[in-house]
Structure formats: structure tokens, C-alpha cells
C-alpha positions in Angstrom: -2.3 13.1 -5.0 -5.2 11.6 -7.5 -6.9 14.3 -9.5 -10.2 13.4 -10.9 -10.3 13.9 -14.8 -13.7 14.4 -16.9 -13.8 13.7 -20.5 -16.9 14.4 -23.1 -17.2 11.9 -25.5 -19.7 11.5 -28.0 -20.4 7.9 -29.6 -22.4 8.2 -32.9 -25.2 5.6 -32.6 -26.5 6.6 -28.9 -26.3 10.1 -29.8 -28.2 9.8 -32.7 -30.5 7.7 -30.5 -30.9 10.4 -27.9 -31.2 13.5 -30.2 -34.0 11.5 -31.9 -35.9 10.8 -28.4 -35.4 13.8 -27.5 -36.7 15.6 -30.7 -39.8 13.5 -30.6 -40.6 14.4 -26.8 -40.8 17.6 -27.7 -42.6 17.5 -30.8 -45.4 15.0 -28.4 -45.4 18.0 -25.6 -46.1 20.8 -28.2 -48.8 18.5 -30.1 -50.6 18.3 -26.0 -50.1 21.9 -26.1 -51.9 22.1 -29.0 -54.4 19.9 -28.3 -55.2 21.9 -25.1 -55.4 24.8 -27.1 -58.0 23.5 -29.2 -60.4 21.9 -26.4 -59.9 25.9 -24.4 -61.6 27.1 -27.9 -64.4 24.6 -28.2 -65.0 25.0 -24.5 -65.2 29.2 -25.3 -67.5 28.2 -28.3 -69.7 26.2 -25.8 -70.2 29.5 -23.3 -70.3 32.0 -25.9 -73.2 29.9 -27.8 -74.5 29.2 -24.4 -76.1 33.1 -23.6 -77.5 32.9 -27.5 -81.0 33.0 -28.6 -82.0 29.6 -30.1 -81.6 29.4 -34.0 -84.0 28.6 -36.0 -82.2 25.2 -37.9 -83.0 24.9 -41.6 -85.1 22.5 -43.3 -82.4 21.5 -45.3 -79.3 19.3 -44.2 -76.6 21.4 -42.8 -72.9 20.8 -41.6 -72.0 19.6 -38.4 -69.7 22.5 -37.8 -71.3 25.3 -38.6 -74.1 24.5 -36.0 -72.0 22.8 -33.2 -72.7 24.0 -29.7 -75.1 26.1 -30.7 -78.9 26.3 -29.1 -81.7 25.6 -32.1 -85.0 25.4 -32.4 -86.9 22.7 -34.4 -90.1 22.2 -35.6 -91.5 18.8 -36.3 -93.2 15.1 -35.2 -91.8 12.3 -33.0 -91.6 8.8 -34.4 -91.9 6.9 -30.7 -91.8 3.7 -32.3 -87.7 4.4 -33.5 -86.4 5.7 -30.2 -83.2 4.0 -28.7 -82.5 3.3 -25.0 -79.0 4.4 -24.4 -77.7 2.1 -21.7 -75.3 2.7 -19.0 -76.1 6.4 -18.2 -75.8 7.4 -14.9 -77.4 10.0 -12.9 -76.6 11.2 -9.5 -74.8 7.5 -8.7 -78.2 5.7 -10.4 -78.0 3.5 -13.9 -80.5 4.4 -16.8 -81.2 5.3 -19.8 -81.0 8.2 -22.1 -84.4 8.5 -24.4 -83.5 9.2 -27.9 -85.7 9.6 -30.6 -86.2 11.0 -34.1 -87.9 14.0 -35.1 -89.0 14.4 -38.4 -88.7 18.6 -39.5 -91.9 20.1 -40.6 -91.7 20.1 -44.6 -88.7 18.3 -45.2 -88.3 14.2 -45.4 -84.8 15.3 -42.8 -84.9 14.0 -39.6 -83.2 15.3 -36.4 -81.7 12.8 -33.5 -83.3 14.3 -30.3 -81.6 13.4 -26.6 -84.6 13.6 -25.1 -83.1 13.1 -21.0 -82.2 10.0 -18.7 -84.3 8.4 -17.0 -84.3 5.7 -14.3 -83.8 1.9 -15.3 -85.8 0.8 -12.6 -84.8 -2.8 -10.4 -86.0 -5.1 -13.2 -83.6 -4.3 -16.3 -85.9 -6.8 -18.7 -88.8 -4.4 -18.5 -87.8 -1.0 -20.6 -89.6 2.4 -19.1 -92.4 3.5 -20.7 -91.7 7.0 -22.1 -94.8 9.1 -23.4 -94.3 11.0 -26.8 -96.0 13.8 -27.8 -97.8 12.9 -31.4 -98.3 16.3 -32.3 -96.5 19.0 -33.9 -93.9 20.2 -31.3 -91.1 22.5 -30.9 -87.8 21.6 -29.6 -85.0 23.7 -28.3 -81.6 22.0 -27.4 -77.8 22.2 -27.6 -76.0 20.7 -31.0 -73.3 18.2 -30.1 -71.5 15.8 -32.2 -73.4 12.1 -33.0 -70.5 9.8 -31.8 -71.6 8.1 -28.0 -69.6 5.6 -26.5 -70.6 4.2 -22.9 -68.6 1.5 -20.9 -70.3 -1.6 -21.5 -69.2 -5.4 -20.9 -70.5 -6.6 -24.5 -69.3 -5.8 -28.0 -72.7 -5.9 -28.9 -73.4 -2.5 -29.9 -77.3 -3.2 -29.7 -80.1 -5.4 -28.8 -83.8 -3.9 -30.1 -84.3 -0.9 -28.4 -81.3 -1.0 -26.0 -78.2 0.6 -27.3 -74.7 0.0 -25.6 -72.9 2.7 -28.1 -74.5 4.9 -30.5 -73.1 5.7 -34.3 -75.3 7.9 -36.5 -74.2 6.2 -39.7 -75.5 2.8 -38.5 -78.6 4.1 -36.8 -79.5 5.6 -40.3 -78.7 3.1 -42.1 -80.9 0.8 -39.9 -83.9 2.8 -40.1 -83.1 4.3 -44.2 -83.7 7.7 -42.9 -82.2 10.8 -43.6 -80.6 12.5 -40.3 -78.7 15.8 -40.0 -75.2 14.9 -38.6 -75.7 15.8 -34.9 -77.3 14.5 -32.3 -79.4 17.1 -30.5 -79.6 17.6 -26.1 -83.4 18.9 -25.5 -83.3 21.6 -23.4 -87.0 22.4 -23.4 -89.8 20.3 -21.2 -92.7 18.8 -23.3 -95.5 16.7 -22.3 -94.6 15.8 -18.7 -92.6 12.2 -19.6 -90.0 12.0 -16.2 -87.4 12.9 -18.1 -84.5 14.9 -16.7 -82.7 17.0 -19.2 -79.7 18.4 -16.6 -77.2 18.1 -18.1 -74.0 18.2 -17.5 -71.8 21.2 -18.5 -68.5 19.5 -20.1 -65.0 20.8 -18.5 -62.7 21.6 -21.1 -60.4 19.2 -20.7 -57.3 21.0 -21.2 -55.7 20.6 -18.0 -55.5 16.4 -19.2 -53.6 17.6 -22.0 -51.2 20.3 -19.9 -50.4 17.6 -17.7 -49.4 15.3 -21.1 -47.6 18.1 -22.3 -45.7 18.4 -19.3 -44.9 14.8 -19.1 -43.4 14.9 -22.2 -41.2 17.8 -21.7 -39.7 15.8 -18.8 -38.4 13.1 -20.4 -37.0 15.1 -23.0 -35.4 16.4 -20.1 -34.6 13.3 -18.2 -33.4 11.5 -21.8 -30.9 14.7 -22.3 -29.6 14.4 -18.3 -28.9 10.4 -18.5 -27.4 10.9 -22.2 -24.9 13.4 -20.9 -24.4 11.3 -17.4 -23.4 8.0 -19.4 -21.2 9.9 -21.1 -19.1 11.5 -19.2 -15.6 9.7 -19.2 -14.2 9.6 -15.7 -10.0 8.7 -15.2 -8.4 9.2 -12.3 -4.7 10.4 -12.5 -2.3 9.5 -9.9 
């Protein structure tokens, strides 16, 4: 008669190994947890600021933070001849352009960075759209988002004149030695008509991306615990 005998054992350098993998998993899965958290608040933010009554934003510079996702109001002057094409936006399955420009606040040497809409880039790409700009005093009303823009581009030149592959704040200001607030600012309003749309898209949270991470993580902590204790299970058969 051969019984099957199971031994434990426990060898010092993969079970140090192990605990360690399995400890970091973990600590990865709670960090997506976290994560998730903090995009289902920003996303909350975003809603609640949403149904608000535009601000009125200060003449002075202000902090990113305490204005994000909010809806302003600005008072103040295009400069046309600074605005950036923003390449490689795509509405409803057609490239263009988003139309940015600088607006200079009434009674203050500060500027705000307006997203003014998308517009088409038409069949010849060598020939920029002409976008008319209101010279007068105007009012805006938009949405406060951060200044950082990336868009999927096959050059790692960030910009050629007036067409911009990504956008950074620092270097735009630096480039023109004007003084912006730190956010870039979605126009919500209509102005003189220009054939600009201004729909834009309502951002998902993005939690569910990290969930899924989270989850991901759990399970190899959970597959890394199962192998451990399969390799080491010491089988003998006795006769």
C-alpha cells in the first residue's frame, strides 16, 4: 500500500522573495485604489462646479487649484496675432485644430490662455484657417482646466510657427515674455460668429482604469502566494 506524504518546507531566500512580491502587489493595488479615489473626487468637483454661476476671476494672478473646474468670467482684449493652432484634434472622426489665444484682463498686464473651440483643418494642411477675433473689449465665460496638452503626433517637434503639436504654458510664456495665469481656459460662451465649435467633451472619470489596475494587482499577489505554496509542498511517497 503507498500512502502519499505532504511536507511544508520553507527555504529562506524564495520566501523572502515571495513575501516581498507579494507585499509590493499589494501596496501597487491599494495605491490604484487610491488613485481611483482621487480621479471619483475631481470628477465630483467637475459636476458640482458645473451647475455654478460663473466667477468673476481676479485681476490678480491666482492658483491653479483654487479655481480648477470652475466656470469664470473674464473681462479683457484678444491678441490674434499670438494665437496657437493646436494640431491633431479630432472632432466627430475629422482632424483640426483647437484655436487658442491670449486674453489680456482689463486693468492688469496678466493674461489668460483662452481654448477658444476646434475647428476644421480643411484638405490642404499648408493653408492655416482663418479665424476672426473680436478686437474689442469682450467677456468670456469658460471652464478652468489645467495648462499641460499633449496630442499624438509623429514629430518631437513640439512646434512650427503657429502650429503646435503639444502645448506647455511655461514655454508658451516664455516665448511670448508674457505673464499668464496658470490654466488654460475652455470658452463656453459664443462671440463674434468665428466657426468655432466649443462642445466639448465631458471627461469620464477614469476610475474604472484604475479599479481594473487595482484588481490586477491583487491577483498576482494572489497567484505569487498560490505558486509559492505549490513549489513548496514536499511530496514522498511511502511504501
Amino acid at each position: 500500500m503507498q500512502i502519499l506524504n505532504q511536507r511544508f518546507r520553507l527555504p529562506l531566500w524564495p520566501t523572502l522573495a515571495a513575501i516581498l512580491a507579494i507585499i509590493l502587489f499589494i501596496k501597487l493595488g491599494f495605491w490604484q485604489l487610491s488613485r481611483a479615489e482621487e480621479k471619483e473626487a475631481s470628477f465630483a468637483l467637475l459636476e458640482h462646479y458645473a451647475k455654478q454661476i460663473p466667477v468673476t476671476l481676479p485681476e490678480s494672478l491666482v492658483k491653479l487649484d483654487d479655481y480648477l473646474y470652475n466656470r469664470v468670467e473674464i473681462r479683457g482684449f484678444f491678441e490674434s496675432d499670438r494665437t496657437i493652432y493646436l494640431d491633431n484634434k479630432i472632432y466627430e472622426g475629422i482632424a483640426g485644430y483647437h484655436i487658442l489665444t491670449p486674453l489680456r484682463q482689463i486693468n492688469s498686464t496678466n493674461y489668460v490662455l483662452v481654448n477658444r473651440g476646434w475647428i476644421s483643418g480643411g484638405k490642404d494642411r499648408s493653408s492655416l484657417p482663418i479665424i476672426p477675433t473680436p478686437d474689442e473689449l469682450i467677456t468670456i465665460t469658460g471652464v478652468v482646466v489645467s495648462p499641460a496638452i499633449r496630442t499624438w503626433s509623429l514629430s518631437d517637434k513640439q512646434f512650427t510657427g503657429k502650429v503646435w503639436q503639444n502645448f506647455s504654458l511655461d514655454s508658451y510664456q516664455n516665448l511670448t515674455g508674457l505673464t499668464f495665469q496658470p490654466f488654460l481656459l475652455l470658452q463656453q460662451n459664443e462671440t463674434r460668429s468665428d466657426g468655432l465649435i466649443r462642445q466639448w467633451e465631458k471627461p469620464d472619470s477614469g476610475s474604472a482604469k484604475n479599479m481594473g489596475y487595482a484588481f490586477q494587482w491583487f491577483a498576482l499577489a494572489a497567484v505569487t502566494f498560490i505558486i509559492y505554496i505549490v513549489l513548496n509542498v514536499k511530496r514522498k511517497i511511502i511504501t
